[in-house]
Z-matrix of the N, CA and C atoms (Angstrom, degrees):
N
C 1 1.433
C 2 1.533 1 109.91
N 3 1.535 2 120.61 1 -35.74
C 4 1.192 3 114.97 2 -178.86
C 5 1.516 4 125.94 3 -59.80
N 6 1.735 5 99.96 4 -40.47
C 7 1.586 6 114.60 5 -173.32
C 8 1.327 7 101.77 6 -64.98
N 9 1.466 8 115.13 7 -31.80
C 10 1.369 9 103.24 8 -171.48
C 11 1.418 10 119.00 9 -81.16
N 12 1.732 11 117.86 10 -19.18
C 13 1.494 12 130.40 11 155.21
C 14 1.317 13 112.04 12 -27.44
N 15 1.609 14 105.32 13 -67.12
C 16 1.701 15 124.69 14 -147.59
C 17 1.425 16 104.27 15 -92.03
N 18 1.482 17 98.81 16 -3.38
C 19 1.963 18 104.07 17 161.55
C 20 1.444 19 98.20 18 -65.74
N 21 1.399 20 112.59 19 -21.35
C 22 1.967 21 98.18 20 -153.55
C 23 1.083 22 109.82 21 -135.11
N 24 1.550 23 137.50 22 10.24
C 25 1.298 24 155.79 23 -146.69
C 26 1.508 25 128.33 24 168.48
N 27 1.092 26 116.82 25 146.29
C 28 1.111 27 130.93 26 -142.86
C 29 1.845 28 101.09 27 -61.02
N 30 1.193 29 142.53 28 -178.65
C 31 1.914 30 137.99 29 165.47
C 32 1.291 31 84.68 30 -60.32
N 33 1.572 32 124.38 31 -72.52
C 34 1.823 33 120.64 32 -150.61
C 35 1.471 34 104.60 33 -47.33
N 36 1.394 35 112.52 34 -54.69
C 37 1.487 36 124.66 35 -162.44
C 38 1.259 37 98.12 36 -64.95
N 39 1.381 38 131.33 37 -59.78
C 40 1.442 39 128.21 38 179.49
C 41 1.512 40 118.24 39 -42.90
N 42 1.319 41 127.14 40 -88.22
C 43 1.135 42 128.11 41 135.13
C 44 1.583 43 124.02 42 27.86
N 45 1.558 44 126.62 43 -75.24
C 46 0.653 45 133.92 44 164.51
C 47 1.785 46 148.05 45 -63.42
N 48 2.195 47 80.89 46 -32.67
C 49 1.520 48 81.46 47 155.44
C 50 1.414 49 128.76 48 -69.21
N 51 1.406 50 113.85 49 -43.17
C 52 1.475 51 129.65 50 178.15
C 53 1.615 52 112.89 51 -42.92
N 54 1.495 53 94.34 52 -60.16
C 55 1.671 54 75.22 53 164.84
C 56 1.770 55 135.95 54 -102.54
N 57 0.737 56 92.28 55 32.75
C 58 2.203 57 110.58 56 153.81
C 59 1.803 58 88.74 57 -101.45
N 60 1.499 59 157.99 58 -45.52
C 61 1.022 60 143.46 59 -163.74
C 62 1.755 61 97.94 60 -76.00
N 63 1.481 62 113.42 61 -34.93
C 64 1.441 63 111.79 62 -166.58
C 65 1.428 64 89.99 63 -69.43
N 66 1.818 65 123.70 64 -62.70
C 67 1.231 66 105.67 65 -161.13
C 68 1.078 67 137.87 66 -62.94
N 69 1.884 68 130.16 67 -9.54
C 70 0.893 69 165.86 68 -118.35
C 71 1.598 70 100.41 69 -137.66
N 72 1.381 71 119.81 70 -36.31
C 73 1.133 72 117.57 71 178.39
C 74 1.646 73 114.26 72 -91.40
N 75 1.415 74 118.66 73 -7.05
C 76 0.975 75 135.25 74 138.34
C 77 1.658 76 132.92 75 -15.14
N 78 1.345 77 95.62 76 -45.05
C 79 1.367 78 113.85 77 -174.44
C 80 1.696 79 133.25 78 35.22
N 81 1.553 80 99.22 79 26.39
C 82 1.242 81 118.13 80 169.50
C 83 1.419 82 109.08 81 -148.16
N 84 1.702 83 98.73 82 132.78
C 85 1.504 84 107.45 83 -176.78
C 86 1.644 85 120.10 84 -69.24
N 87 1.199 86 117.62 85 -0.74
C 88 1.460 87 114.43 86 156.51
C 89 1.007 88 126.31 87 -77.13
N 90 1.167 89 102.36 88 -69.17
C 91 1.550 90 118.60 89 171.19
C 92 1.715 91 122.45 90 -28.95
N 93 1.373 92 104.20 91 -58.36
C 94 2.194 93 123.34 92 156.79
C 95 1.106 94 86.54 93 -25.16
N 96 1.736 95 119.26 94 -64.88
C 97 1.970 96 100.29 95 -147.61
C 98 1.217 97 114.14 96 -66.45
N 99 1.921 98 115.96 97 -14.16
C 100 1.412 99 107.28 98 -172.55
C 101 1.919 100 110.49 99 -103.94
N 102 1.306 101 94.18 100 -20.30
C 103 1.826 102 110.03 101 166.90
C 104 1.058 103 109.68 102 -51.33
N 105 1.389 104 120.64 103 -50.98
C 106 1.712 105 106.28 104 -149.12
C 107 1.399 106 105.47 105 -87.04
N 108 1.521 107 136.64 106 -7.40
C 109 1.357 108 131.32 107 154.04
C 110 1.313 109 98.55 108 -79.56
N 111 1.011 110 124.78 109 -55.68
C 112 2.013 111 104.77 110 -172.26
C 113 1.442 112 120.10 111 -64.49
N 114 1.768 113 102.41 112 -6.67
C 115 1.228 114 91.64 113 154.64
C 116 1.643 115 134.05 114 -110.80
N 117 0.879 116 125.47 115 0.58
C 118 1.652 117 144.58 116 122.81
C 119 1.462 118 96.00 117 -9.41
N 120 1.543 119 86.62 118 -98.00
C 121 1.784 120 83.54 119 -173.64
C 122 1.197 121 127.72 120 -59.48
N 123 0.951 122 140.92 121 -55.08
C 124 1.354 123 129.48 122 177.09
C 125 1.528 124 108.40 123 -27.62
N 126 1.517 125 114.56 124 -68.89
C 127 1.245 126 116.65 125 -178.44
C 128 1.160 127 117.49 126 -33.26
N 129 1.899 128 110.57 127 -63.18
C 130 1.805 129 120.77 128 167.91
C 131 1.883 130 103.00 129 -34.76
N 132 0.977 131 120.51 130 -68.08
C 133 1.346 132 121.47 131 157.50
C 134 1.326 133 131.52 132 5.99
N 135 1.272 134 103.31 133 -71.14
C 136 1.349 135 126.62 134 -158.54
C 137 1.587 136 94.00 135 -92.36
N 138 1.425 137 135.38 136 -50.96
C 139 1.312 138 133.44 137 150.40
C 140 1.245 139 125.11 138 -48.10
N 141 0.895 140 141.56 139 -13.00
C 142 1.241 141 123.36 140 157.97
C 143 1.507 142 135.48 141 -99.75
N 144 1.233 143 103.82 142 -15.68
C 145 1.647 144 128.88 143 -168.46
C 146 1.786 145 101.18 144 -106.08
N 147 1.600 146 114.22 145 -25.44
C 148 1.437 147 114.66 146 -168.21
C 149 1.498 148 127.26 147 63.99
N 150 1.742 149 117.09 148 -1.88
C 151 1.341 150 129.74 149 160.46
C 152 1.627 151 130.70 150 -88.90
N 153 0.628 152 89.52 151 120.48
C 154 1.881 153 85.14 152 162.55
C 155 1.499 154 131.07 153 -55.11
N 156 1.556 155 111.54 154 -29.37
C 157 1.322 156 128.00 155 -176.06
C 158 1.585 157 107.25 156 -76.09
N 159 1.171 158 129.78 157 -25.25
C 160 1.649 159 106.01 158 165.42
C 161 1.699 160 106.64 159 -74.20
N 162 0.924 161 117.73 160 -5.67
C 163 1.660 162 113.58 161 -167.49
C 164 1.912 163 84.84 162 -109.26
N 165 0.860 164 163.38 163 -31.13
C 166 1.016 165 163.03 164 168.83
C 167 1.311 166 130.26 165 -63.54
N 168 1.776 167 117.12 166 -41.42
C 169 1.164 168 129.58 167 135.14
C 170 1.695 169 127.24 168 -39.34
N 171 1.432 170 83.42 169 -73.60
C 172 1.728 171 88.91 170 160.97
C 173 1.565 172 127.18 171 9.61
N 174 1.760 173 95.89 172 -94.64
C 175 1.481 174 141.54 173 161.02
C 176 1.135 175 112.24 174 -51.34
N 177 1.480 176 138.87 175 -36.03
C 178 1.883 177 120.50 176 155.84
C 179 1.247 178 106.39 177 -82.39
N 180 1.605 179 142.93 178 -15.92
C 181 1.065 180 110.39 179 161.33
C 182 1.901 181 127.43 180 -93.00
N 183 1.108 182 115.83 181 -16.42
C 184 1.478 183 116.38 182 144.52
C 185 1.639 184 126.45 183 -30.76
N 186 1.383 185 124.32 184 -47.05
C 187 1.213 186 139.90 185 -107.86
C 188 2.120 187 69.62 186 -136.21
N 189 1.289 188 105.90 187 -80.16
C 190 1.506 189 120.50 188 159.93
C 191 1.884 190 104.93 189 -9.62
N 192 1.276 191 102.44 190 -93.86
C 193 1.682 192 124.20 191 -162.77
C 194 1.677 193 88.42 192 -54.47
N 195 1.012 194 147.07 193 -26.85
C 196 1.540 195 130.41 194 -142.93
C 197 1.772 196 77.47 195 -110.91
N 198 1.376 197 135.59 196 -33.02
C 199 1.656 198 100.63 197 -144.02
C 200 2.076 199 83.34 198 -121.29
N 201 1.722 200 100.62 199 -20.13
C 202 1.799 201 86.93 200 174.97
C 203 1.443 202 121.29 201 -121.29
N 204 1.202 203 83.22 202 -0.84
C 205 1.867 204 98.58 203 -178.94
C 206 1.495 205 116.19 204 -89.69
N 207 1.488 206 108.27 205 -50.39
C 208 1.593 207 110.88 206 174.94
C 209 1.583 208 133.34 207 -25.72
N 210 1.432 209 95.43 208 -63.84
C 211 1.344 210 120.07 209 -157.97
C 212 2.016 211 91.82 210 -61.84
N 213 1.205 212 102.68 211 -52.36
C 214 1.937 213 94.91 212 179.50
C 215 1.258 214 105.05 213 -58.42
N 216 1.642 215 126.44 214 -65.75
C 217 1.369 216 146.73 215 -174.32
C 218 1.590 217 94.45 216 -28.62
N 219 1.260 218 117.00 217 -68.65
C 220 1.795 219 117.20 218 175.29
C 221 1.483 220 122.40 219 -31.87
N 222 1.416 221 86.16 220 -62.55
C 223 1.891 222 101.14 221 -178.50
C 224 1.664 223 108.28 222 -64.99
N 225 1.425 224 115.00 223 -12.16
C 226 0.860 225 96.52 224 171.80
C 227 2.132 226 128.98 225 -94.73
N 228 1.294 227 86.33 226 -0.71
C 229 1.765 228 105.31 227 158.31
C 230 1.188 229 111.82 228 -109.34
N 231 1.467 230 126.67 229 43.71
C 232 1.660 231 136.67 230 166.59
C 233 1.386 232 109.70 231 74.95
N 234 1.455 233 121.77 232 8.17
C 235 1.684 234 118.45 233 -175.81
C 236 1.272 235 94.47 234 -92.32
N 237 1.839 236 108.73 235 148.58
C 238 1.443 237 133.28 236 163.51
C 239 1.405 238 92.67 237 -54.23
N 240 1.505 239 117.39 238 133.84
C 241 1.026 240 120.08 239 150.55
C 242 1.644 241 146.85 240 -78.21
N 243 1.825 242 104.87 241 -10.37
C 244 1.032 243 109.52 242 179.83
C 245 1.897 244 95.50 243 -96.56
N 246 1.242 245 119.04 244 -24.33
C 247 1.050 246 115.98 245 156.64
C 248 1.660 247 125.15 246 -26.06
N 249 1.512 248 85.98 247 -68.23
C 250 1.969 249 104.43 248 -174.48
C 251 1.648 250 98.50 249 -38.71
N 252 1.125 251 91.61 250 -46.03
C 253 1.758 252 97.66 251 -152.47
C 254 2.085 253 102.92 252 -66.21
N 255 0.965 254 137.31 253 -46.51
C 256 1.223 255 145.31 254 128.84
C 257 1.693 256 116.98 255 -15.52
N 258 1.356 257 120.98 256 -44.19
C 259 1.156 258 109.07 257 -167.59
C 260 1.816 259 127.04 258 -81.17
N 261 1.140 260 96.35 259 131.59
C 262 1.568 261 114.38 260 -170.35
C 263 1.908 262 101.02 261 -72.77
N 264 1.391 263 124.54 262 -5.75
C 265 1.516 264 139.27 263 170.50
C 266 1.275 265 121.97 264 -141.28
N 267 0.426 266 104.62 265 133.73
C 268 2.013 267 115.37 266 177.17
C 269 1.386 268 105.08 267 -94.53
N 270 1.494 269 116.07 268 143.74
C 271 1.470 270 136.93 269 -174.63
C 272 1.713 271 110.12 270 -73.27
N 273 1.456 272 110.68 271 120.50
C 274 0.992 273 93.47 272 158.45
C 275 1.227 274 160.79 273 -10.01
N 276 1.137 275 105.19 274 -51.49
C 277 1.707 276 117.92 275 -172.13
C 278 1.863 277 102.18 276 -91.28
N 279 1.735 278 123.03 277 -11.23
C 280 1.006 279 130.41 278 -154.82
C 281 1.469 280 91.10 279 -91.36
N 282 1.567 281 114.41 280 -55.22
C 283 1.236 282 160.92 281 153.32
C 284 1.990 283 100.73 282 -20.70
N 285 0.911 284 107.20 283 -85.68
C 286 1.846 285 119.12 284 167.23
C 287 1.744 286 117.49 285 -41.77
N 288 1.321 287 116.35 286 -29.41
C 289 1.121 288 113.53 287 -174.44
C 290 1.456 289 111.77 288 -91.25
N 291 1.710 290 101.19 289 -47.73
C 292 1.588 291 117.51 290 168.54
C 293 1.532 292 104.87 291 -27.74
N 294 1.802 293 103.86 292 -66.27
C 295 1.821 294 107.96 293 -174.40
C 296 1.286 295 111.87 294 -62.83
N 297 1.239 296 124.27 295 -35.79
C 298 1.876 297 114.84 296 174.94
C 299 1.692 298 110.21 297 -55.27
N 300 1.410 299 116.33 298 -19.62
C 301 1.172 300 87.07 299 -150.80
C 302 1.652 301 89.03 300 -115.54
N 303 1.526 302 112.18 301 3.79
C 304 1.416 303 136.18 302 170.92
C 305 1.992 304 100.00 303 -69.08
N 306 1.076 305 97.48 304 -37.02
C 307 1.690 306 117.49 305 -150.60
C 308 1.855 307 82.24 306 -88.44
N 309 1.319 308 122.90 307 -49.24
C 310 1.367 309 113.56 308 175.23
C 311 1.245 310 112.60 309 -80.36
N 312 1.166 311 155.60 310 -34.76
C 313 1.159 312 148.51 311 172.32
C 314 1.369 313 113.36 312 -68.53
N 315 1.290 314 139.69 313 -22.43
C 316 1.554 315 149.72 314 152.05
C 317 2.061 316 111.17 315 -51.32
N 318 1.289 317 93.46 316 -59.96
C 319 1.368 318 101.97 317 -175.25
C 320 1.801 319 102.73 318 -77.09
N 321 1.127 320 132.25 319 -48.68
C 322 1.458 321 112.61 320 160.59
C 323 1.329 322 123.22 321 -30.81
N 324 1.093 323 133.42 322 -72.02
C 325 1.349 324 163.13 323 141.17
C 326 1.482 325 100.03 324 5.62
N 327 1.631 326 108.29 325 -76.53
C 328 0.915 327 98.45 326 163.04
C 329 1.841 328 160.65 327 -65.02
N 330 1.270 329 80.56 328 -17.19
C 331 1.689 330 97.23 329 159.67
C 332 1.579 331 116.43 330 -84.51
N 333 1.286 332 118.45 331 -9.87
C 334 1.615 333 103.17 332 -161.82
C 335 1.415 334 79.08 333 -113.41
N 336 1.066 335 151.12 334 -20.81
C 337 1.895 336 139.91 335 139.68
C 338 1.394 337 130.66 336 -23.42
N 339 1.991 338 89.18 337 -63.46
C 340 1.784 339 103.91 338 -163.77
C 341 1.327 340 105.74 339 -112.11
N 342 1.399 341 135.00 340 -14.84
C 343 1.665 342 141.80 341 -147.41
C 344 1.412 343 80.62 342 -109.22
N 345 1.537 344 155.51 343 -51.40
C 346 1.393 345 155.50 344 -78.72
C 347 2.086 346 78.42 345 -166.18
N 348 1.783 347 95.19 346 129.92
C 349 1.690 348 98.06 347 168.58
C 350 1.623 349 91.45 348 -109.83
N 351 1.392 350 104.47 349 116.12
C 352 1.643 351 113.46 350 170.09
C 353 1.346 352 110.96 351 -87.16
N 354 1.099 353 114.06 352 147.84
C 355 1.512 354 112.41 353 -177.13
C 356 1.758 355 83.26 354 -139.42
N 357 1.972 356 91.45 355 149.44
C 358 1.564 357 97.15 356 -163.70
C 359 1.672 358 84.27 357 -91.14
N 360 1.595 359 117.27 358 162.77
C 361 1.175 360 123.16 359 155.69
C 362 1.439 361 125.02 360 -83.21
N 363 0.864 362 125.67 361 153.11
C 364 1.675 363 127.71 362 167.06
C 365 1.395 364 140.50 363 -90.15
């Protein structure tokens, strides 16, 4: 969907539609609030790298941490884990760590992109 954006519109504009279509296809208004940055990036992703597979990864590991990772990750800051899985909110501190480690995996990412001169092989 993206390539076919940036056939007709600008990277930003493209880009951006793709992900309002990702979050949107979502079809849940929670879920949108957390799509439409992962789909940003991904897209950014996918534009800059020309693969699908960082944006694909991405999305199994999103998808991964939220439905098999949680439930230990919880218990492992003293939350019931069958609890977690039931819960309509996530704990603070569950919540805080998730984004630290959102915030390092962004900024890695981002250095091993823009900080790093890649040279393609032949």
């Amino acid at each position: 969907m993206l390539r076919g954006f940036m056939a007709n519109y600008s990277a930003k504009k493209a880009i951006w539609l793709s992900a309002l279509m990702f979050a949107l296809f979502h079809l849940n208004p929670w879920q949108a609030v957390v799509a439409l940055p992962l789909g940003l990036l991904f897209g950014w992703l996918l534009w800059r790298t020309g693969s699908l597979a960082p944006g694909i990864i991405g999305h199994f590991v999103v998808n991964f941490t939220n439905t098999k990772l949680m439930p230990p990750v919880s218990a492992l800051f003293g939350h019931n884990a069958e609890t977690i899985k039931e819960a309509t909110h996530l704990p603070w501190d569950v919540v805080s760590a998730g984004a630290a480690l959102s915030v390092i995996g962004i900024g890695w990412l981002w250095h091993e992109l823009f900080c790093h001169e890649h040279r393609m092989v032949d």
